[in-house]
C-alpha positions in Angstrom: 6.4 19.8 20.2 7.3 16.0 19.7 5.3 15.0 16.5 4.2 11.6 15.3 3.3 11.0 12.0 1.0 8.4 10.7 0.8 7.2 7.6 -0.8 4.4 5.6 2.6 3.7 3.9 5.8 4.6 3.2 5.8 7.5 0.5 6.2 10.4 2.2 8.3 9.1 4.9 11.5 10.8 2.7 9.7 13.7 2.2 8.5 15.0 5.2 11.9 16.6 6.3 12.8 18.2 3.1 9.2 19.9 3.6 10.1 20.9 7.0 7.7 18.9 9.2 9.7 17.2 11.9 8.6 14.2 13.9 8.9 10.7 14.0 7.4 8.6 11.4 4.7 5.7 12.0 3.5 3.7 8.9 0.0 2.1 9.7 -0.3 -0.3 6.6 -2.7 -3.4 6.7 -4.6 -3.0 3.1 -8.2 -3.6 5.0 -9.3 -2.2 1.8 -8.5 -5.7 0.2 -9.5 -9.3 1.7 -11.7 -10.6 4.9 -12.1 -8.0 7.6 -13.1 -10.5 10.7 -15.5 -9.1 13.1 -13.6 -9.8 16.2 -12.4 -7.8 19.5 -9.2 -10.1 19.7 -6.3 -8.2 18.5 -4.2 -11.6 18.1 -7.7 -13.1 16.3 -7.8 -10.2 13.5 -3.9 -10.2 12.7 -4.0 -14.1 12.4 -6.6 -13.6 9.3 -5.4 -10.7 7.6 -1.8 -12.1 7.8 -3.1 -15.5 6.5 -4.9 -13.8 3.2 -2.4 -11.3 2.5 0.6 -14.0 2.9 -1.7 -16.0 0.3 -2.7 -12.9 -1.6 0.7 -11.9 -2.0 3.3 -15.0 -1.8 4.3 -13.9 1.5 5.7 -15.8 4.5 3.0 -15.7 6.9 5.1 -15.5 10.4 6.4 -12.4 9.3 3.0 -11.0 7.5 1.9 -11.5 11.1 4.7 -9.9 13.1 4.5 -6.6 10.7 0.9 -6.3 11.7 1.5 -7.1 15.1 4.3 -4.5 15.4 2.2 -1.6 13.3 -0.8 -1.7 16.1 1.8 -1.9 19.3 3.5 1.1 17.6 -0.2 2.9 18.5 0.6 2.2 21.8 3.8 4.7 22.0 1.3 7.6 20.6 0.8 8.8 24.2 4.6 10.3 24.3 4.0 12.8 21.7 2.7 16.1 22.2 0.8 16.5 18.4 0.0 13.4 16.5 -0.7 14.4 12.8 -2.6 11.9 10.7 -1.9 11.8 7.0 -4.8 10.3 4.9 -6.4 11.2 1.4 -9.3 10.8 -0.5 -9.2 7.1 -1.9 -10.6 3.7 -0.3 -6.8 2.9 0.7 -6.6 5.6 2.6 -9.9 5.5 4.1 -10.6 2.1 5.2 -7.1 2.5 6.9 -8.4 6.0 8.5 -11.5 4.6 9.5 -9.6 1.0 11.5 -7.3 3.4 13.2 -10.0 6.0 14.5 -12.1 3.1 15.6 -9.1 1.9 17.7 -7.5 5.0 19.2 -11.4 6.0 19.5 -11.3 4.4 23.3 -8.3 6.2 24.1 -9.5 9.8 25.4 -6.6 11.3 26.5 -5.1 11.0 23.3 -7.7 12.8 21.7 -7.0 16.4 22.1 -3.5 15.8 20.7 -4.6 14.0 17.4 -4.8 16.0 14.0 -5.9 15.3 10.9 -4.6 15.8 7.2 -7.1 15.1 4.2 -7.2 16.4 1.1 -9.2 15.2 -2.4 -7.2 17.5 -4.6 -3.7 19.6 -5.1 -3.4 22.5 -7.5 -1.3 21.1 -11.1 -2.1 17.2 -9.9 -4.5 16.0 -12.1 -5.6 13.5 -11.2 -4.0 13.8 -7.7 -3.9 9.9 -6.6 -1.9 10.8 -2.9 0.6 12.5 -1.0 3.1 10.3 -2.4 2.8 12.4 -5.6 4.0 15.6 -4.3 7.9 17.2 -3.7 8.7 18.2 -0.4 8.0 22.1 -2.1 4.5 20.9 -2.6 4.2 18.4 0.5 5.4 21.8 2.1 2.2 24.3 1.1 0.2 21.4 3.2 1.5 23.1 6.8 -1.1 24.2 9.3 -4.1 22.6 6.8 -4.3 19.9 9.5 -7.2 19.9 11.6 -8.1 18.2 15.0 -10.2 14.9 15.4 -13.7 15.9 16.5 -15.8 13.4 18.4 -18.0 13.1 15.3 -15.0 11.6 13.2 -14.7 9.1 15.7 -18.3 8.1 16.0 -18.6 7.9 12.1 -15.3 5.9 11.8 -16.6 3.4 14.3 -20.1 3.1 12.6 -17.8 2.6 9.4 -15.9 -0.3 11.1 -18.7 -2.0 12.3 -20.4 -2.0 8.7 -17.0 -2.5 7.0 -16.8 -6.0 9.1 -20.3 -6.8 8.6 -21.7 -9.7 7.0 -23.3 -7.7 4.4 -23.1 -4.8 2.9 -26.5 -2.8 4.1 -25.1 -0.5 6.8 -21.7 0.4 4.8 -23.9 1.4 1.8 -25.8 3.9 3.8 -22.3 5.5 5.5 -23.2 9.1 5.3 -20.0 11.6 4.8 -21.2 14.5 7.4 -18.0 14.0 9.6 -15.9 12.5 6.8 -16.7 13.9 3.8 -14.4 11.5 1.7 -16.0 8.3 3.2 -19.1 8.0 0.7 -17.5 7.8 -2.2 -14.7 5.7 -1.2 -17.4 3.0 0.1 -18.8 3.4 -3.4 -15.8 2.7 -4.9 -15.3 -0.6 -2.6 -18.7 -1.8 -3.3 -18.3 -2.4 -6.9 -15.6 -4.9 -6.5 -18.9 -7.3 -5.3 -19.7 -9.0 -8.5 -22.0 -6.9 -10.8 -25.7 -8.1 -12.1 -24.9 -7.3 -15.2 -21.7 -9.4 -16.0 -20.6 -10.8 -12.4 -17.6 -9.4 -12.6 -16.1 -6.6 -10.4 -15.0 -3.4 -11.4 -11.1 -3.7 -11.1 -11.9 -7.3 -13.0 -13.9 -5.6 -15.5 -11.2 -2.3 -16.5 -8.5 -5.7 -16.6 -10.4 -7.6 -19.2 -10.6 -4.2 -21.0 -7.6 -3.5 -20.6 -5.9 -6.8 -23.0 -9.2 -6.3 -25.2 -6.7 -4.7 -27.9 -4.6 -7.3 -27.8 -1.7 -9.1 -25.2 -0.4 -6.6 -22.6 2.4 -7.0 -20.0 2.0 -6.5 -16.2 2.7 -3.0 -16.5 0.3 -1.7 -19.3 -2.3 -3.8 -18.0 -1.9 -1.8 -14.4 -1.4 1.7 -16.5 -4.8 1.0 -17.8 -6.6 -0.3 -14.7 -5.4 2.8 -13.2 -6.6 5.6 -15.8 -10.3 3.7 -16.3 -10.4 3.3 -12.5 -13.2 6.9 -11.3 -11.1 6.5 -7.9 -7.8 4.7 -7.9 -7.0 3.0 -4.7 -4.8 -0.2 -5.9 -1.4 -0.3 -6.0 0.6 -2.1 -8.9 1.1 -5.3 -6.3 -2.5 -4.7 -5.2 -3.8 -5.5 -8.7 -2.4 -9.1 -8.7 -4.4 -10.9 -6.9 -7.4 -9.7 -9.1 -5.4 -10.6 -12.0 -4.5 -13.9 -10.3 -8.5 -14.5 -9.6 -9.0 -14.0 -13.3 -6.4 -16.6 -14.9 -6.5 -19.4 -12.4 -10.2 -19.8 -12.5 -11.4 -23.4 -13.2 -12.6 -21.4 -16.3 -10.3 -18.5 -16.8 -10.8 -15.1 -18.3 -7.2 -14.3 -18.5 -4.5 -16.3 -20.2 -0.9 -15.9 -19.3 1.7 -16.3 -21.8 5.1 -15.2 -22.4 4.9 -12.6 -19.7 1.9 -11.0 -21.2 -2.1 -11.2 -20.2 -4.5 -11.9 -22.9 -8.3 -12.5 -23.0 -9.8 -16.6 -23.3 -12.3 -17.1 -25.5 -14.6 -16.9 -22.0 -12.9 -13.4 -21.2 -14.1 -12.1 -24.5 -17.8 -13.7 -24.7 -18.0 -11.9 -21.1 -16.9 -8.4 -22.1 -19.4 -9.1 -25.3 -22.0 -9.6 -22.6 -23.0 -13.5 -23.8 -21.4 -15.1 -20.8 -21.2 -14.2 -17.2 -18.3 -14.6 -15.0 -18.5 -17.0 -11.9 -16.7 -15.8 -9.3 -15.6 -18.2 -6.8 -15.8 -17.8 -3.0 -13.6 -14.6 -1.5 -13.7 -11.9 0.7 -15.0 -7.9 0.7 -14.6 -7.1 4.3 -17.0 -8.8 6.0 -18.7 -10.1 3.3 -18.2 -13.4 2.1 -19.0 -13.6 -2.0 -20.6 -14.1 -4.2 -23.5 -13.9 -1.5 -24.1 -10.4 -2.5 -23.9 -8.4 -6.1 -23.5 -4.7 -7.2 -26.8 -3.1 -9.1 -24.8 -0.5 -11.5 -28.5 0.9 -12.0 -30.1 1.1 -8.7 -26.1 2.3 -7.4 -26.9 -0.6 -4.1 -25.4 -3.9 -3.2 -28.2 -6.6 -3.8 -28.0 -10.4 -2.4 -27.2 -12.7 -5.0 
């Protein structure tokens, strides 16, 4: 059968052969994990605003931010001339913000359905912690053969619910996402919703594990990401993906973060905030639909509040 495989990245694109599945590959890549998430039906509309926040995010050119995305949703189009289309998503918010955007869209497309299958795992025996696919050797990627399963008409329904709360203007609906159809949804909302700013300290949770991180003392880029990534209960950000937190934190009007000699290091402000005698003030941005600091995480009551 002629297979298509979708994937929210590159990292198994190498692998797949060497693990004997065949097919053509398909990367499927906006972060909407990360930044505004417009609530809009025009295709032209939605790329425009994610390619105009990740081109800042990121120091990208914007004209091509724009033509990526516009080529990775025409290459949806071409699904129809394969036989099998095998989905390849895991556990983490990554992965399932992207799952739930692409099940929305090919939701309206019904003859496609039957042929769609997907792959999601939380877990792999000897990972620990398993963060992905990209982890695993083709031997291992391998063991993952006939593990797929097909698309039922309740994933699509729950990933269009998803959308719809994901773009929302607050955060009510996506809180209350139920995992019955996609069991790894829940607690990758969780793990989105406390990057809102927290009651207790106003800052988010990636902001909070990198002011912990340089609490010791100055750390470069890389062990300030190292540590992000072994305090984080559900790792979603890649190393790029952690610098425009970072970037939030130093070039504040009143920073946290201090920059110096290619290392991060904590202001006198970080450290009265991780002391808990100041509270950061987090300056307008986005969390899919929701436009901060409008809304705030309770750590206690485990729901999103407005601010």
């Amino acid at each position: 059968m002629r297979t298509a495989h979708v994937r929210c990245g590159d990292d198994i694109r190498e692998t797949l052969g060497p693990a004997g599945f065949r097919g053509d590959f398909v990367p499927f890549t906006d972060p909407v994990c990360q930044g505004p998430v417009p609530r809009t039906a025009d295709p032209a509309e939605f790329d425009a605003v994610r390619a105009d926040w990740l081109a800042r995010a990121y120091d990208l050119d914007v004209a091509h931010v724009r033509e990526r995305l516009s080529r990775e949703r025409a290459a949806l189009d071409t699904l129809d001339a394969y036989d099998r289309v095998l989905l390849w998503f895991e556990h983490d918010w990554f992965d399932q913000a992207i799952l739930i955007r692409l099940l929305a869209l090919l939701a309206h497309r019904p003859a496609l359905h039957e042929r769609l299958r997907l792959l999601s795992i939380d877990a792999f025996d000897g990972e620990d912690p398993f963060i992905g696919f990209g982890q695993l050797a083709a031997p291992q990627l391998a063991t993952l053969a006939g593990r797929e399963r097909p698309v039922s008409p309740d994933q699509f329904a729950a990933a269009e619910r998803a959308w719809a709360a994901l773009s929302a203007p607050d955060p009510v609906a996506l809180a209350g996402i139920r995992g019955d159809a996609l069991p790894f949804l829940p607690r990758a909302v969780r793990r989105h919703l406390a990057e809102l700013p927290w009651t207790t300290d106003g800052l988010s949770l990636s902001e909070r594990l990198c002011l912990r991180a340089v609490s010791g003392g100055p750390l470069p880029f890389p062990a300030v990401f190292q540590a992000h990534q072994e305090g984080d209960p559900l790792p979603y950000l890649g190393d790029v993906m952690l610098l425009p937190v970072l970037r939030r934190l130093h070039d504040a009007e009143r920073p946290a973060l201090a920059l110096r000699d290619g290392g991060y290091q904590l202001t006198a402000y970080g450290q009265r905030i991780l002391h808990g005698d100041a509270t950061w003030q987090t300056f307008p941005r986005w969390a899919g639909g929701v436009l901060l600091p409008g809304w705030r995480w309770d750590p206690d009551m485990a729901r999103p509040v407005p601010s």
